[in-house]
C-alpha positions as CSV (number, residue, x, y, z in Angstrom):
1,X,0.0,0.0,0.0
2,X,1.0,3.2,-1.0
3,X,2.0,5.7,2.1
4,X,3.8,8.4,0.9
5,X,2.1,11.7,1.8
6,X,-0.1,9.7,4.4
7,X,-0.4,9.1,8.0
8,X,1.2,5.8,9.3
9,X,-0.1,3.6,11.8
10,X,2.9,1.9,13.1
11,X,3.9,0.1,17.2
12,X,6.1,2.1,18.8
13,X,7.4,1.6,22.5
14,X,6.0,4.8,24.4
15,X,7.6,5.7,27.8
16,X,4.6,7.2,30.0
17,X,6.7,8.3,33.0
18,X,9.6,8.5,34.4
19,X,11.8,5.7,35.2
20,X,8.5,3.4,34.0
21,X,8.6,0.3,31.8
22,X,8.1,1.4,28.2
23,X,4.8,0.2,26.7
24,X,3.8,-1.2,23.2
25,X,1.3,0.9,21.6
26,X,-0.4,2.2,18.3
27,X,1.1,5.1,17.3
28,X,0.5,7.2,14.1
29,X,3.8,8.8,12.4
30,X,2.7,11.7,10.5
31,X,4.5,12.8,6.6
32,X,7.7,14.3,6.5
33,X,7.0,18.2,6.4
34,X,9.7,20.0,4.5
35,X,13.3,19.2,5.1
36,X,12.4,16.5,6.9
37,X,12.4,12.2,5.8
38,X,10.5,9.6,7.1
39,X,12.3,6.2,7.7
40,X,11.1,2.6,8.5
41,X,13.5,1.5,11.4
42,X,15.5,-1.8,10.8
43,X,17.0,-1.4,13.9
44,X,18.1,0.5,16.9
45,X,20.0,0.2,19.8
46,X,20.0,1.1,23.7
47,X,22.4,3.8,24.7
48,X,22.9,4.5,28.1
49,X,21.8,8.6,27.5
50,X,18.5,7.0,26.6
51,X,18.3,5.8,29.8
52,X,20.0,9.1,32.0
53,X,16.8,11.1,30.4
54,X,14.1,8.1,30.7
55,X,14.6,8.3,34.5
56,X,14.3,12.0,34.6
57,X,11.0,13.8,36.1
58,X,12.3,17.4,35.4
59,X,14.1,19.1,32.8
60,X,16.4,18.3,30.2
61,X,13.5,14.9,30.7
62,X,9.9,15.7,31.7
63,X,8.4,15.3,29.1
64,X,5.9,12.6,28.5
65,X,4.6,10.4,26.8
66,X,7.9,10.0,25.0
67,X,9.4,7.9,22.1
68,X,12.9,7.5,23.1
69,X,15.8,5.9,21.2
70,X,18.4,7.6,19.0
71,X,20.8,4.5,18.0
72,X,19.0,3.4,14.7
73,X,19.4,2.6,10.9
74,X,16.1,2.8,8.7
75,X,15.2,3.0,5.0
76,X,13.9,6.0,3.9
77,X,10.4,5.5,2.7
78,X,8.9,9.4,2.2
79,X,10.4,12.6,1.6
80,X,9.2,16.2,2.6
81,X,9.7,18.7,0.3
82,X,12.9,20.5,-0.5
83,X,15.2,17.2,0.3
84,X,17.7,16.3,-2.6
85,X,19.9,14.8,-0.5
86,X,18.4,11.4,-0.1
87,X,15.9,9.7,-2.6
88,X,13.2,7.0,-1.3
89,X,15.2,3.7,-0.6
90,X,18.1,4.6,0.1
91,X,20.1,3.0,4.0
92,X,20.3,5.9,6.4
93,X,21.5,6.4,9.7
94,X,19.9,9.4,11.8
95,X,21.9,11.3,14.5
96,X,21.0,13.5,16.9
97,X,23.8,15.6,16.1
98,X,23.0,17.8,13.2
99,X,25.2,18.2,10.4
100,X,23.6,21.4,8.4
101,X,26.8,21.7,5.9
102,X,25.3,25.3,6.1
103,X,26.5,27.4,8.8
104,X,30.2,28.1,10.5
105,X,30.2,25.6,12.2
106,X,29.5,23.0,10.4
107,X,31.5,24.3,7.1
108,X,35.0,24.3,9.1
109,X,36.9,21.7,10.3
110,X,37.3,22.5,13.7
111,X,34.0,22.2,15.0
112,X,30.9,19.5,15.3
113,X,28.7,21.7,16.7
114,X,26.1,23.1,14.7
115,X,25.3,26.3,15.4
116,X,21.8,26.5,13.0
117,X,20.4,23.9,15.1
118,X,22.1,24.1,18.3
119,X,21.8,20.5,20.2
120,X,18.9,20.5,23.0
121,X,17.1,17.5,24.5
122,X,14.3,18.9,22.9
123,X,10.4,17.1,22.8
124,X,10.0,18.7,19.1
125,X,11.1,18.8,15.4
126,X,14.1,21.2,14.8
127,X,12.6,23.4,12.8
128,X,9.0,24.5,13.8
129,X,8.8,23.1,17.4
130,X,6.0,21.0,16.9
131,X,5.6,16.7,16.8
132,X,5.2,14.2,14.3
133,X,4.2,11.6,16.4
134,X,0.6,11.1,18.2
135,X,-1.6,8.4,19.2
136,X,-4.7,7.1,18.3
137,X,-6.8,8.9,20.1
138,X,-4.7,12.1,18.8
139,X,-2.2,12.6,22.0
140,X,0.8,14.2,21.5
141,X,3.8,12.2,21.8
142,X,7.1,14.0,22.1
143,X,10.4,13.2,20.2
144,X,13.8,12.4,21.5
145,X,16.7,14.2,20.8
146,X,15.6,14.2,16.7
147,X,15.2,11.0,16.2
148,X,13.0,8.6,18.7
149,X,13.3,5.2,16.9
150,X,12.0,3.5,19.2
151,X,9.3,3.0,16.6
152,X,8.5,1.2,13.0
153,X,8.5,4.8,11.6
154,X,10.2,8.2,12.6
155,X,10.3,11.6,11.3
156,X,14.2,13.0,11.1
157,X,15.2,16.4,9.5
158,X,17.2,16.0,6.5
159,X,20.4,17.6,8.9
160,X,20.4,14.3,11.1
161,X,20.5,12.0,8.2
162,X,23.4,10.3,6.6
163,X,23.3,8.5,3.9
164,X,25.5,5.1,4.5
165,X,26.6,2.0,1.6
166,X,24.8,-0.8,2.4
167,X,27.0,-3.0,2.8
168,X,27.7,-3.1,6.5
169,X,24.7,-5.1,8.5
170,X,22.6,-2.8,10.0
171,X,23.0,-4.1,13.6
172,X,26.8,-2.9,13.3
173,X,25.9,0.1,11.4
174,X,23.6,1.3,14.0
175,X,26.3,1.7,16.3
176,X,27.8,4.4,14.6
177,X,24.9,7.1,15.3
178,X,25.7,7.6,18.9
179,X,28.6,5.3,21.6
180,X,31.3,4.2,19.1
181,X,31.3,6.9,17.1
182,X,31.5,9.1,19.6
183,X,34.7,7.1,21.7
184,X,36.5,6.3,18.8
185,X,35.9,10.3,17.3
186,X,37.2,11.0,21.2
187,X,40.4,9.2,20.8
188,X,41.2,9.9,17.2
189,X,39.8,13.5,16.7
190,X,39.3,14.9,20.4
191,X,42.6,13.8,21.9
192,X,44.5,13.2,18.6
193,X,46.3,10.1,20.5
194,X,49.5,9.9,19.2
195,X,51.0,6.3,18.4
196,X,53.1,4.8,21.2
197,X,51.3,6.9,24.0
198,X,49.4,6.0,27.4
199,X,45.8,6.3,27.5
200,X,43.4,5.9,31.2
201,X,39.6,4.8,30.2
202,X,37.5,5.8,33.5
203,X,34.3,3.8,33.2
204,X,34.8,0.9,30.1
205,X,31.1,0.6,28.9
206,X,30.4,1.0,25.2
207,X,32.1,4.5,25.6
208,X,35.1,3.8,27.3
209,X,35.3,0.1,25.0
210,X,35.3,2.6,21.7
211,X,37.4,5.0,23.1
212,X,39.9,2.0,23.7
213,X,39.0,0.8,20.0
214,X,40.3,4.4,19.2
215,X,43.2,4.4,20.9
216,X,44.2,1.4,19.8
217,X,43.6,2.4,15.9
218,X,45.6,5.4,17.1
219,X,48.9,3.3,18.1
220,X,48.7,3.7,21.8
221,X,50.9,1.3,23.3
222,X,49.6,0.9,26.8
223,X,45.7,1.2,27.3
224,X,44.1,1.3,31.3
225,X,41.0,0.5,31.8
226,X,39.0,1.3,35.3
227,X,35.7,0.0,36.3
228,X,34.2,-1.6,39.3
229,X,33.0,-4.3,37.3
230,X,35.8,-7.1,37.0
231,X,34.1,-8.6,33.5
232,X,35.0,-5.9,32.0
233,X,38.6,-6.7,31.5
234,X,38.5,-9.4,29.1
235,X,35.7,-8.0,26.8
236,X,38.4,-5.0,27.0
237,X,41.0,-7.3,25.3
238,X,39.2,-7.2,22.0
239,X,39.3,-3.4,21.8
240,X,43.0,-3.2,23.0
241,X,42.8,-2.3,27.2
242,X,45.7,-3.6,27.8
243,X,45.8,-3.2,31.6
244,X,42.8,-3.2,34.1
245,X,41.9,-1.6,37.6
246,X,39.4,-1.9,40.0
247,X,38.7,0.1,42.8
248,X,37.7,-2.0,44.8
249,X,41.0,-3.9,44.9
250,X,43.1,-1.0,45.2
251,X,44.7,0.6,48.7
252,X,45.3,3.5,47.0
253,X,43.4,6.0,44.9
254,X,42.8,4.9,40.8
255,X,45.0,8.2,39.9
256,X,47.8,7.4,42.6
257,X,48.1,3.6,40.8
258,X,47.9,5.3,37.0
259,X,50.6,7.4,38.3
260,X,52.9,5.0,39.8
261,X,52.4,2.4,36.7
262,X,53.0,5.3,33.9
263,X,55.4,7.1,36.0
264,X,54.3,10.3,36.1
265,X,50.7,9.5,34.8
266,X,49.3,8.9,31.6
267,X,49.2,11.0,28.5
268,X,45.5,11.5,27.4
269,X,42.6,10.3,29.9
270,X,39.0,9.6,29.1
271,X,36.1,10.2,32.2
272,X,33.0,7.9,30.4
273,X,30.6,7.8,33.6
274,X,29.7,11.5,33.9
275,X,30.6,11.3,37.6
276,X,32.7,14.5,38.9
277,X,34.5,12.2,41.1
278,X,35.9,10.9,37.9
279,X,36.9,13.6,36.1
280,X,38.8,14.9,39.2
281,X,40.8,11.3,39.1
282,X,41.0,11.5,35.7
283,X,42.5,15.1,35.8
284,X,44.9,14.0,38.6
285,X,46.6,11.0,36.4
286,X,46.9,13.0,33.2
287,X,50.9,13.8,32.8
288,X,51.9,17.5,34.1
289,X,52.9,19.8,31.1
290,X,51.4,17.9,27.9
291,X,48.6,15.6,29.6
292,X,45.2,16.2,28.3
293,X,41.3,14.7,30.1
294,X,39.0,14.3,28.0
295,X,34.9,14.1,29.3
296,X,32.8,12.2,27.8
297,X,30.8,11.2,30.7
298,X,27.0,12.8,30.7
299,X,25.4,13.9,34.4
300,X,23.1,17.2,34.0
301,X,23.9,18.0,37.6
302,X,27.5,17.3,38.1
303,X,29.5,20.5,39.3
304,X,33.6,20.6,38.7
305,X,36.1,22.0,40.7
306,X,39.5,23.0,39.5
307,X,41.8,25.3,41.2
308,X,43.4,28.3,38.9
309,X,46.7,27.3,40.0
310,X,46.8,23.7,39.4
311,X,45.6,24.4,35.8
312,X,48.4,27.1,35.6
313,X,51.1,25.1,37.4
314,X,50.6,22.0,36.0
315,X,50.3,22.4,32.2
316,X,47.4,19.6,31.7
317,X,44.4,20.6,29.7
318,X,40.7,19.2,29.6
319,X,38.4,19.0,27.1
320,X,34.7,18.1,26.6
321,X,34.1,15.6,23.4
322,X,30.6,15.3,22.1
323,X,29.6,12.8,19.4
324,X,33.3,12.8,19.6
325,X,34.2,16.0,17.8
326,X,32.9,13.9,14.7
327,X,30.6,15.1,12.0
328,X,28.1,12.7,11.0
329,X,28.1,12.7,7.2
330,X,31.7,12.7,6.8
331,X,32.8,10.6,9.4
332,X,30.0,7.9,9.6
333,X,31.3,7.0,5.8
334,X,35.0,6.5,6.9
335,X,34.4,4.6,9.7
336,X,31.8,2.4,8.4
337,X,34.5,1.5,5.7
338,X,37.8,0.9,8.3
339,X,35.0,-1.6,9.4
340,X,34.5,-3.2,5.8
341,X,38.3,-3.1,5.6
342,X,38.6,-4.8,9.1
343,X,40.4,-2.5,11.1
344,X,37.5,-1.0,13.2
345,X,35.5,-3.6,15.6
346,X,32.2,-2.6,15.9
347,X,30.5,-6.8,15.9
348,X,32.0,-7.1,19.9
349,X,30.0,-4.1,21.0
350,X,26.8,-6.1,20.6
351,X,26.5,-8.4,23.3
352,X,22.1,-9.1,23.4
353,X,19.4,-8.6,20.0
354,X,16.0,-8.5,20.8
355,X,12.7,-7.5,19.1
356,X,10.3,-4.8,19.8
357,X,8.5,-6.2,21.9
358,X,11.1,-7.3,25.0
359,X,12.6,-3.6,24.1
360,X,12.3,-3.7,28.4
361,X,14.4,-6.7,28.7
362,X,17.1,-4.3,27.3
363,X,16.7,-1.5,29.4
364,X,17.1,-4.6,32.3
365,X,20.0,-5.7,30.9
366,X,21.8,-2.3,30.6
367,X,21.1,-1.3,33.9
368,X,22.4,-4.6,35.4
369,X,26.0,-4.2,33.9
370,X,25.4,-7.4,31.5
371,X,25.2,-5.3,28.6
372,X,27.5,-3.6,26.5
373,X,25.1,-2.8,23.2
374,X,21.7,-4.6,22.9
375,X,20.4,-3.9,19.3
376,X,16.2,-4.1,19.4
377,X,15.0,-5.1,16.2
378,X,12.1,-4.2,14.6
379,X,10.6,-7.2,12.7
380,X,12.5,-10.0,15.0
């Protein structure tokens, strides 16, 4: 049946509050308006930001009931008007990064942050602020972070798609839309690791693992990886940690052990939690006079504290890295093909596959440590 132009019904899991198990319900995904695609879903995957937000009763979450999900690949079955950049059929992966190839920003190389459609947890389509996505009794459902595929269908503006070969499988292609992208883009295009240097991984979830997979693309000789969860270490084998710490089994502070193994403390370290606590270890390990910290680690309420003369004194710099200083419809391309040409490992990031319908299992297994990247399918 033809649908272009139309109104689809579609199931789509729809969080109703806070911190609730998502339901599966009848939704209706309403035409692209201009700019704008819509996509069948082939699959998606559960990042941990999806789940920061989900648990969230006020601001940047509140706002319900929500589609969330922003790991996805789809087909794109209907164009608004004024899109030449895609045709119907063609293998996309949305981000919720924009990538306008309009303004500043986004036209120079030293920058990933779009300044025509500044990045905001926001419930509504970039453009005109208003939803694509409603029920059947005509309730508005808000959007996640421009893309919500945790649905059949979604809407995405025509600046978070990118059009991808298909001849990755979508359940590794996925991937790239949100966590490896952005700790690979953190090693290789944040930090700029250089080949035969330290790195420190605080927190080595999907994150930390591709920042790891970064380094080690990078050259980086020695690789620490920190987490409370002792597992960890040898699924951090396949992504080149070549050294593990937990806490728990340390007298000493993380930092004070990073400093005694490196001697003097390692060159670039990643904080992937998004706990202050973190970033202030992180900080403390990174090598006086060229060490740099790179946060990747998300928490809407953390708070740092750095004095003026430790930053002067000791020469280190920190960064922030989001999406990993990468631009989606450049860098998506190249690093789905260093995966063709099997030099990037994206098929040990998926550790569960589920369909729609146990999309709650996933949430389960995320928040239980046992998952790395569980990809929900949509016709499984």
């Amino acid at each position: 049946m033809e649908t272009e132009g139309k109104p689809i019904h579609c199931k789509a899991a729809v969080c109703r509050k806070a911190g609730e198990a998502l339901k599966i319900e009848e939704v209706i995904v309403a035409p692209p308006r201009s700019r704008e695609v819509r996509i069948k879903i082939i699959c998606t995957a559960l990042c941990h930001s999806d789940i920061i937000v989900w648990k969230l009763e006020e601001a940047p979450g509140g706002y319900f009931p929500r589609i969330f999900g922003h790991e996805a690949i789809g087909i794109v079955e209907s164009l608004g008007e004024n899109v030449n950049e895609v045709k119907k059929g063609d293998l996309v992966i949305p981000t919720f990064l924009p990538d306008c190839r309009e303004c500043k920003d986004c036209l120079s190389e030293k920058s990933n942050l779009c300044s025509k459609f500044p990045f905001s947890i926001s419930p509504w389509m970039p453009r005109d602020g208003t939803s694509r996505l409603s029920n059947t009794e005509g309730e508005v459902l808000y959007h996640f972070i421009n893309v919500s595929s945790f649905s059949e269908y979604a809407v995405v503006d025509i600046a978070h798609i990118t059009k991808i070969d298909p001849s990755v499988p979508p359940n590794k292609a996925c991937l790239l839309s949100c966590g490896v992208a952005t700790g690979v883009g953190a090693a290789c295009k944040t930090a700029k690791v250089e080949a035969g240097s330290t790195v420190a991984i605080f927190g080595i979830g999907a994150i930390g693992l591709a920042v790891a997979e970064g380094a080690r693309l990078c050259g980086a000789t020695r690789i620490i990886g920190v987490d409370l969860n002792p597992n960890k270490f040898e699924l951090g084998k396949k992504f080149g940690v070549t050294d593990f710490i937990n806490p728990r089994d340390c007298n000493n502070k993380p930092s004070e052990v990073i400093n005694k193994m490196t001697d003097g403390g390692a060159d670039y370290c990643f904080e992937c939690v998004g706990l202050g606590s973190l970033v202030q270890e992180a900080y403390a390990c990174c090598r006086k006079g060229w060490g740099k910290t790179i946060i990747l680690g998300v928490d809407p309420k953390t708070q740092l504290n750095f004095s003026s003369y430790d930053i002067l004194h000791s020469g280190k710099s920190i960064m922030g890295s989001f999406y990993g200083s990468m631009k989606p419809k450049s860098d998506i391309p190249l690093l789905l093909q260093r995966y063709v040409n099997k030099e990037l490992n994206l098929d040990d990031f998926i550790t569960h596959e589920v369909g729609l319908e146990d999309i709650n299992k996933a949430f389960d297994l995320l928040l239980e440590g046992k998952s790395i990247r569980c990809v929900i399918w949509m016709n499984k």
